[in-house]
C-alpha positions in Angstrom: 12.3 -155.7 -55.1 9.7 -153.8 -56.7 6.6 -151.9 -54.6 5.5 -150.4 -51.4 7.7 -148.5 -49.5 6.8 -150.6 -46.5 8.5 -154.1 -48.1 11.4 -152.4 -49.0 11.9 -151.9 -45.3 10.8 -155.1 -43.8 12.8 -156.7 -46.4 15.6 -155.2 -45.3 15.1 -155.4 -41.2 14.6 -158.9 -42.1 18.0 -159.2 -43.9 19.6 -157.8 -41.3 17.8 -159.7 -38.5 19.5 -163.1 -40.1 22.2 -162.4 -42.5 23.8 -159.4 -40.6 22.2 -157.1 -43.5 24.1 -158.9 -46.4 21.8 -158.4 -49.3 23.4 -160.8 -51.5 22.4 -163.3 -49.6 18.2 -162.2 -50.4 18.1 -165.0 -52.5 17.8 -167.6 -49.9 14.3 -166.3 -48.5 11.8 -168.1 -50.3 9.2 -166.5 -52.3 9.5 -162.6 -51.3 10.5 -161.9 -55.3 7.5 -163.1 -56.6 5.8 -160.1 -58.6 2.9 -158.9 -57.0 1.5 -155.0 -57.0 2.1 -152.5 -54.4 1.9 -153.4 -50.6 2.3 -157.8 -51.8 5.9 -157.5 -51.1 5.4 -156.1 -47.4 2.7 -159.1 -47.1 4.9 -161.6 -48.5 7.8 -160.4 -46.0 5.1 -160.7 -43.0 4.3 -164.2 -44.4 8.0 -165.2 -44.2 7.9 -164.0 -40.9 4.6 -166.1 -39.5 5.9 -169.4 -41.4 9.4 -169.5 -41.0 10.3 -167.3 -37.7 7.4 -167.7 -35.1 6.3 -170.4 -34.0 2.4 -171.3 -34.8 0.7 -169.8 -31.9 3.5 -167.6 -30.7 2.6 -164.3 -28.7 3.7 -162.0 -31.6 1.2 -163.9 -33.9 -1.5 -163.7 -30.8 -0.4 -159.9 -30.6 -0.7 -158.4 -33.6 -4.2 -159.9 -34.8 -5.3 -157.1 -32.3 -3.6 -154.7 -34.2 -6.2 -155.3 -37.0 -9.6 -154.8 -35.1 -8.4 -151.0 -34.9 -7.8 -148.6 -37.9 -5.8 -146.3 -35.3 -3.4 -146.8 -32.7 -4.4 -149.6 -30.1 -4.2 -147.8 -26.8 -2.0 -149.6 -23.7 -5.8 -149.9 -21.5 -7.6 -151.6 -24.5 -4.8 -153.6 -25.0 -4.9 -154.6 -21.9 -8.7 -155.3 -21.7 -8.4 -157.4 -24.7 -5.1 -159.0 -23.4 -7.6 -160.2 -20.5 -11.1 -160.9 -21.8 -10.1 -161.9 -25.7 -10.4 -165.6 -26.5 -7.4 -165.3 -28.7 -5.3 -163.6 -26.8 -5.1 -166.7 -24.7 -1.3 -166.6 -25.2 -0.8 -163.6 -23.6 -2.7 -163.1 -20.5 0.0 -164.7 -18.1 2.5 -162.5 -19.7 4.0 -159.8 -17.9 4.5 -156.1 -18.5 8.2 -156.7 -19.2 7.8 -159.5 -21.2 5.3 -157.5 -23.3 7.7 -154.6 -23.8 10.4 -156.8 -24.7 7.9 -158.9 -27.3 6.6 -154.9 -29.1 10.3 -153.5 -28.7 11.6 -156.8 -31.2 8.3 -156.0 -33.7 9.7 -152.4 -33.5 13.0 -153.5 -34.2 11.8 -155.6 -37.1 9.4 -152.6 -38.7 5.9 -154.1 -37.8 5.4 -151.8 -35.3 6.3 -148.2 -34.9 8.4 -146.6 -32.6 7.1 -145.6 -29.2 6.5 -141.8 -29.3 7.7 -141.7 -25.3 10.9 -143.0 -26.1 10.6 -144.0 -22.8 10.3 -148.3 -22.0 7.1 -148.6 -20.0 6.0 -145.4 -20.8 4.3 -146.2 -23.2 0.5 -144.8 -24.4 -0.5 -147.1 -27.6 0.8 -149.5 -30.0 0.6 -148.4 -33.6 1.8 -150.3 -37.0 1.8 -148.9 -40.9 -2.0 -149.8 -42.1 -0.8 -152.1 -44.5 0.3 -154.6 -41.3 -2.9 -153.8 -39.7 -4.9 -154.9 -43.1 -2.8 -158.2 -42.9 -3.3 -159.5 -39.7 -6.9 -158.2 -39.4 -8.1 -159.8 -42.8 -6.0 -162.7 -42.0 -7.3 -163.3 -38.8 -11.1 -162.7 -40.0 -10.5 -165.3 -43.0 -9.1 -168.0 -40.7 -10.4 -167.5 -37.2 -13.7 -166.0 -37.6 -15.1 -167.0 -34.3 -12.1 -166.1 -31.8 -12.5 -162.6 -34.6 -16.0 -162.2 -33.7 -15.3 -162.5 -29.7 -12.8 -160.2 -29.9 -14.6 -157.7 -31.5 -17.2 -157.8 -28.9 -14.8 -157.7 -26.2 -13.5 -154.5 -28.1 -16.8 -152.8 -28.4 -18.2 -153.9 -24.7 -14.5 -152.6 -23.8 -15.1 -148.9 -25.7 -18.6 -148.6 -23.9 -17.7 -149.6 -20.8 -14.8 -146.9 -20.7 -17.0 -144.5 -22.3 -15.7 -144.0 -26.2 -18.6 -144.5 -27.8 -17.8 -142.7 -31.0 -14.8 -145.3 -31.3 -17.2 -148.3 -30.3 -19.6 -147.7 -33.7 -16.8 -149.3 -35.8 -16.8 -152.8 -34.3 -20.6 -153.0 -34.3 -20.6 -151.9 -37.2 -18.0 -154.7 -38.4 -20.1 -158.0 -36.2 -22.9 -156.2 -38.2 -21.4 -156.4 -41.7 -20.0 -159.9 -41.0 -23.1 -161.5 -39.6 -24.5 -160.2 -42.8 -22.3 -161.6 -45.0 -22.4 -165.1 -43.9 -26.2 -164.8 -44.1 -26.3 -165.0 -40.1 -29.8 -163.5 -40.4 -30.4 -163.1 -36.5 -27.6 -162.1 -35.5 -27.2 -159.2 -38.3 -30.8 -157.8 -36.9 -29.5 -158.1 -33.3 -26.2 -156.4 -34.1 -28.1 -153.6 -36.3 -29.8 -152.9 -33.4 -26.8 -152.6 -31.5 -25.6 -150.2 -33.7 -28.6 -148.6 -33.9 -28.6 -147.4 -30.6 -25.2 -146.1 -31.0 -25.8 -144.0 -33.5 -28.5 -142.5 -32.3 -26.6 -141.7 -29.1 -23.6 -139.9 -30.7 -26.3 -138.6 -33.2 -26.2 -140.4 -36.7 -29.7 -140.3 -36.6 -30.0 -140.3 -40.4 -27.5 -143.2 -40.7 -29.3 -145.3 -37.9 -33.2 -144.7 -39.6 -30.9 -146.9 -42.7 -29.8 -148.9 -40.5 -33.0 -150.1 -38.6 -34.4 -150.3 -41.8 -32.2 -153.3 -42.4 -32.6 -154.6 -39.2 -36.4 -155.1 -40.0 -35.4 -156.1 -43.2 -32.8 -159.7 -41.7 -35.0 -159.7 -39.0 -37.8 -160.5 -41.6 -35.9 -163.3 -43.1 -35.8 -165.4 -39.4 -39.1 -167.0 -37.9 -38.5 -165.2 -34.7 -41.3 -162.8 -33.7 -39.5 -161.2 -30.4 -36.5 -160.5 -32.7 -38.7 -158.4 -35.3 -40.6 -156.4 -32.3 -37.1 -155.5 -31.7 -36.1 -154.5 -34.8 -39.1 -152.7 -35.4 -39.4 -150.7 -32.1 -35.6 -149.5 -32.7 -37.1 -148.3 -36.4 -39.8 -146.4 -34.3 -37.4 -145.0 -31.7 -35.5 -143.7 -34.6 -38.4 -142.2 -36.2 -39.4 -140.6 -33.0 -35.8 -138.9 -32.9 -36.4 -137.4 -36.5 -39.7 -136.0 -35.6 -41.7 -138.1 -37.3 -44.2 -138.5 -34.7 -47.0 -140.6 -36.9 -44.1 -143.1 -38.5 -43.0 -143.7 -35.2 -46.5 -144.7 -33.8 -46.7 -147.1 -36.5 -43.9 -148.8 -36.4 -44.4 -148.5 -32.6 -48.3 -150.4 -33.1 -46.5 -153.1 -35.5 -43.8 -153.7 -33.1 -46.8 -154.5 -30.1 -48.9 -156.8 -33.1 -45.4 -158.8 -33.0 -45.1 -158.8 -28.7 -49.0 -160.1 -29.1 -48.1 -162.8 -31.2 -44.7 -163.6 -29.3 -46.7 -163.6 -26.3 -50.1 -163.2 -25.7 -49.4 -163.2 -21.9 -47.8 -160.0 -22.3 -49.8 -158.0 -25.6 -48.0 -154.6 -24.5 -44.5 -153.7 -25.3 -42.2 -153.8 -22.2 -38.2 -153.5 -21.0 -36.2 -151.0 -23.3 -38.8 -151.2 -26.2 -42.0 -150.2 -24.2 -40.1 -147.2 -22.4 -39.4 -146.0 -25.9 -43.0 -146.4 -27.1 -44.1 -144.4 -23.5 -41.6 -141.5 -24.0 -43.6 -140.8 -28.0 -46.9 -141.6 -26.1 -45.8 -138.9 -23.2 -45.2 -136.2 -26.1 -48.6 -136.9 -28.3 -50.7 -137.1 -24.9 -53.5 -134.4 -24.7 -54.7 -135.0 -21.4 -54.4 -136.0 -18.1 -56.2 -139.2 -19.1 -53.4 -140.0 -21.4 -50.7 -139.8 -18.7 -52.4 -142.1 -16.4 -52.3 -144.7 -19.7 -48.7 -144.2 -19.7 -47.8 -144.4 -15.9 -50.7 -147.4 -15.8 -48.4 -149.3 -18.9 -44.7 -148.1 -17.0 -45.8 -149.5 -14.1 -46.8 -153.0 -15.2 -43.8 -153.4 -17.6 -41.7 -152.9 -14.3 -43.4 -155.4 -12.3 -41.9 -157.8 -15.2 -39.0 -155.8 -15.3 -38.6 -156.7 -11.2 -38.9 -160.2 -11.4 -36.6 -160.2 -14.1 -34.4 -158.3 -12.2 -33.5 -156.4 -15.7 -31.7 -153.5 -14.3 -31.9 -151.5 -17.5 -35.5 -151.8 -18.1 -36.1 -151.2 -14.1 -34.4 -147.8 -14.7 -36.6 -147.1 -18.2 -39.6 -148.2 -16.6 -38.7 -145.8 -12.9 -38.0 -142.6 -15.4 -41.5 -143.2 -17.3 -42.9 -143.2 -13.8 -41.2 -140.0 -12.6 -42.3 -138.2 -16.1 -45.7 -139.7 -16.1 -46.4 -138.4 -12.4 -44.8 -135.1 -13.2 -47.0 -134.6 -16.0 -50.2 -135.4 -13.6 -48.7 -133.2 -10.6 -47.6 -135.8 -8.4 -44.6 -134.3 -7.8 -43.2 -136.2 -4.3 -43.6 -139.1 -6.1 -41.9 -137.7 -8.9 -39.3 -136.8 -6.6 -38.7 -140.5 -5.7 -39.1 -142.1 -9.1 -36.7 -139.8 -10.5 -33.9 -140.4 -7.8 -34.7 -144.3 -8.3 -34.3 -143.9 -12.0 -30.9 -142.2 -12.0 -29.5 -145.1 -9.1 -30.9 -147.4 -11.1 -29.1 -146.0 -14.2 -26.0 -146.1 -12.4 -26.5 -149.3 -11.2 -27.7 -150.9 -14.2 -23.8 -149.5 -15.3 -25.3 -148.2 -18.9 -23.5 -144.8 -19.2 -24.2 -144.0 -22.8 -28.1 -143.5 -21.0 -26.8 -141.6 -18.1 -27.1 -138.1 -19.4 -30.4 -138.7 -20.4 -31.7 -139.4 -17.1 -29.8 -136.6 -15.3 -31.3 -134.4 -18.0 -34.9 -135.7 -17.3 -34.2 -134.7 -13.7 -32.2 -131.5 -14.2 -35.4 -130.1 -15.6 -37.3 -131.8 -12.6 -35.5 -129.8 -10.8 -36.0 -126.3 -12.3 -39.2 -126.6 -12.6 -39.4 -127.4 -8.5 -37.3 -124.5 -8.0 -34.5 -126.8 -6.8 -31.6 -125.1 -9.1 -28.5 -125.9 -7.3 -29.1 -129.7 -7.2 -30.7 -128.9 -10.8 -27.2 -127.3 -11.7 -25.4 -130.5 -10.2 -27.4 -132.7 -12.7 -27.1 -131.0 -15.9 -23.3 -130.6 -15.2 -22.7 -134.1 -14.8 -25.2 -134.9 -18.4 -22.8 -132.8 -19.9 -19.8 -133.4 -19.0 -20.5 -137.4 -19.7 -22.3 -136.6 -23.0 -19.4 -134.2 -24.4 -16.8 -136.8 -23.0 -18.4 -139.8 -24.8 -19.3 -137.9 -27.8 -23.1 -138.5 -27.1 -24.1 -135.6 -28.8 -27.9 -136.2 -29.0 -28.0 -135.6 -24.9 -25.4 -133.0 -25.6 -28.4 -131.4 -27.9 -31.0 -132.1 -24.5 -28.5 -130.4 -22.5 -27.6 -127.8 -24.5 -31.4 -126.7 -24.4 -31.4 -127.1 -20.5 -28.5 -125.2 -20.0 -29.8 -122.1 -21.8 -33.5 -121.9 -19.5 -31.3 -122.2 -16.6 -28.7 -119.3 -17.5 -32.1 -117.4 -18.7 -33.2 -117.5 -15.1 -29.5 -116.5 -14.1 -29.8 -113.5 -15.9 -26.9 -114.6 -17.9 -27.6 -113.5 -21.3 -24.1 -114.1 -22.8 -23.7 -117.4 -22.0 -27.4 -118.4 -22.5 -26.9 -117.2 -26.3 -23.9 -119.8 -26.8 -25.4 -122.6 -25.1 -29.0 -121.8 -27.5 -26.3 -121.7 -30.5 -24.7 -125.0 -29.4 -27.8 -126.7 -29.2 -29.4 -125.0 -32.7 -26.3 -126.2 -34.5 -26.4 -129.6 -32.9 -30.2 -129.9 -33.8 -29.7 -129.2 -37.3 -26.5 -131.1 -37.4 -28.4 -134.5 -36.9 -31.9 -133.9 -38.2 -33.0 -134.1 -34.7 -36.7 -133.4 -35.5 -38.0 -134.3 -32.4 -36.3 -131.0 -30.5 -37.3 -128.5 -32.6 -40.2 -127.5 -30.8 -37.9 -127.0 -27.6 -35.8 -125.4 -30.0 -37.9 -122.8 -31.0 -39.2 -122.3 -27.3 -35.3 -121.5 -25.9 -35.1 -119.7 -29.0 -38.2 -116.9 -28.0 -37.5 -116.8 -24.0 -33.9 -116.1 -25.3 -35.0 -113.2 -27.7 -37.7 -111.9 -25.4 -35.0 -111.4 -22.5 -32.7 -109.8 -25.3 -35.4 -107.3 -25.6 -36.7 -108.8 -28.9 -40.4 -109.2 -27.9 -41.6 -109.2 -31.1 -39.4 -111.9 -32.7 -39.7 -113.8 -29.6 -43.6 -114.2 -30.4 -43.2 -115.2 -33.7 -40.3 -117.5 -32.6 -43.4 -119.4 -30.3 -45.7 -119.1 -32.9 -43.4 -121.7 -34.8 -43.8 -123.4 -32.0 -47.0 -123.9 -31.6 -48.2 -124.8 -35.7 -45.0 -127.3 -35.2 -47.0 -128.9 -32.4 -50.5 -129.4 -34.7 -48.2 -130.2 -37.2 -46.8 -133.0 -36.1 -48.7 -134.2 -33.2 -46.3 -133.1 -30.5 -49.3 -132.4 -27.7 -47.6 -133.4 -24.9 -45.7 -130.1 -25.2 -48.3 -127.5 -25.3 -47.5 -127.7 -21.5 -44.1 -125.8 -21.7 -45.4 -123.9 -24.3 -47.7 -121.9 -22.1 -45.2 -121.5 -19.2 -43.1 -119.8 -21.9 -45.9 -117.5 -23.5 -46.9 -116.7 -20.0 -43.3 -115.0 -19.4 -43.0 -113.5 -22.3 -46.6 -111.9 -23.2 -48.0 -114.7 -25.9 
């Protein structure tokens, strides 16, 4: 038997399974000799196995389907998730632990799965197989049940988010994306490229997801449904706004409210997650007090719909507009409260992939009151979630935080790593919308290093970047810092 490694020794666990390892008697299992290139032989010997050993809708052909929405090992608390919530894994939610161990310890036996690295029964962490048997029963499962494939890839990904991995949670978008597109499922490829979208932008493939959106506009384009492409075209904007590009985003940002308009003329102005996004570009071009009182006046009456919805996500959106928009106009005891509501309703709303984000917002609340310690609390809790979920654009916020407030601590050292952190991070992603803030932590750091000089010219960067780019809304924190340091 010619070819892959991996035939040769299922082939022979096989043999040994049902002819007590006699290899003369290979001849009587059909059709494992036909020629076929590397890896066919370990396919056909899988084959064998589903039509002549299990039965149809036995739990080791329910089991290992799973195996092929990963391309790593399947951890024991996924597993279990999926064993629960996936349509296709029917088969095996009333089984027990035991009866699970005893079902992976025969697909050891056999060679489809790998040996437990415990070595210890019900100690075990994962369940990993050889690629090859995870390319079978994936592709196989895809090409025959492409519904009950499609459910369990959401249960997957809603699985990932809901314990946190986001970094692991971009493949299976990425995969209902690729699928929806392929069999010309035009709505649901915008709405899943929008759900990747915001993925990536959260763990900081900004430069991937601007591509991305791009498409989404793109399938979105090809269905008749106008609140689909306001969606579509608000993520592009978001995206945009992330990169720095501050006019592309206000365009895409105007096109996306013509489409709300024509969706419903009730309700002309963006609103939910969409006109949050377009308030937090509006809150960094404003120029005047005028223009935060537009952007509290348009937060507050996308949460009155919001509320009556009961849309716990954009209630949350809509409450942190509202504490920025009153900070910005000096209202700070309401700020106070908007901001606590935001962060419950954060919590509440059980998004934690936008948690950092909001404890960030109030973190620097919070220093700017004077309120460190509860400041501190904050931007400890953003960062550990955003370093634990690899959300590295908050990680970027943070970063930036974290340096003013070990500035104010006289800690020097540790301000300088935090400021490097956040630099690399920054130029890592293309995050163009920080690199004002960038250069700012940048001079206060070099002006308390006793670089006063550099530390001007490091502002001065600054300030063309805001002309440049239309970045108004933070000539505010500019002129706290050029106050401290002599600008």
């Amino acid at each position: 038997m010619a070819g892959h490694g991996l035939g040769l020794v299922l082939l022979g666990n096989l043999l040994a399974q049902r002819y007590g390892g006699d290899i003369a008697k290979n001849d009587q299992i059909d059709d494992l000799f036909i020629a076929g290139g590397a890896g066919e032989h370990a396919k056909q010997v899988m084959q064998h196995y589903e039509d002549k050993l299990w039965q149809k809708d036995g739990k080791e052909t329910v089991f290992l389907p799973l195996l092929g929405l990963f391309d790593r090992p399947m951890d024991v608390e996924l597993f279990k998730q999926l064993q629960e919530k996936a349509e296709v894994a029917h088969g095996l939610q009333n089984m027990a632990d035991p009866e699970i161990n005893q079902m992976v310890g025969n697909l050891e036996h056999i060679g489809l799965i790998l040996h437990d690295k415990t070595g210890v029964v019900g100690e075990r962490t994962e369940y990993d197989a050889h690629p090859l048997v995870r390319e079978y029963f994936g592709q196989k499962f895809e090409k025959e049940e492409p519904k009950l494939f499609r459910q369990a890839h959401r249960v997957f990904f809603f699985c990932l988010m809901s314990l946190g991995r986001m970094t692991e949670a971009v493949r299976p978008r990425r995969g209902q994306m690729q699928i929806s597109e392929k069999l010309e499922d035009w709505l649901n490829a915008a709405n899943a490229a929008t759900n990747l979208v915001d993925l990536l932008l959260a763990t900081g493939s900004l430069l991937d997801a601007e591509k991305r959106a791009k498409q989404g506009i793109e399938w979105a384009g090809k269905t008749a449904d106008k609140y689909r492409q306001l969606v579509n075209h608000s993520q592009l904007a978001t995206t945009l706004h992330r990169l720095g590009k501050m006019e592309a985003s206000q365009e895409f940002f105007q096109k996306a409210e013509g489409l709300q308009g024509e969706d419903d003329p009730q309700k002309p102005q963006l609103y939910a997650l969409q006109g949050a996004r377009y308030c937090a570009l509006m809150l960094e071009q404003a120029q005047s007090k005028a223009d935060y009182g537009v952007v509290l006046q348009r937060a507050q009456d996308a949460q009155k719909i919001a509320l009556k919805r009961n849309h716990l996500l954009a209630i949350a959106f809509d409450e942190l507009t509202i504490a920025r928009s009153q900070t910005l106009l000096g209202e700070t005891r309401a700020a106070q409260i908007a901001f606590d509501a935001a962060v419950d309703g954060i919590r509440k709303a059980g998004k934690i992939e936008f948690l950092p984000d909001f404890l960030n917002h109030r973190a620097n609340f919070r220093r700017q009151q004077g309120e460190q310690e509860k400041g501190q609390h904050d931007l400890d809790a953003a960062l550990e979630t955003a370093v634990r979920c690899g959300l590295l654009l908050y990680e970027a916020d943070g970063r930036l935080l974290q340096c003013h407030y070990l500035l104010d601590e006289g800690k020097l050292k540790e301000a300088g790593v935090a400021l490097e952190r956040a630099e690399k991070l920054i130029e890592q992603m293309s995050y163009g919308q920080k690199i004002v803030e960038m250069y700012i932590a940048r001079a206060r750091f070099e002006y308390h290093n006793g670089n006063g000089e550099l530390a001007k010219k490091t502002l001065q960067l600054s300030k063309e970047r805001i002309t440049e780019i239309g970045q108004f809304g933070l000539r505010g924190e500019l002129e706290r810092v050029g106050e401290e340091i002599g600008f």
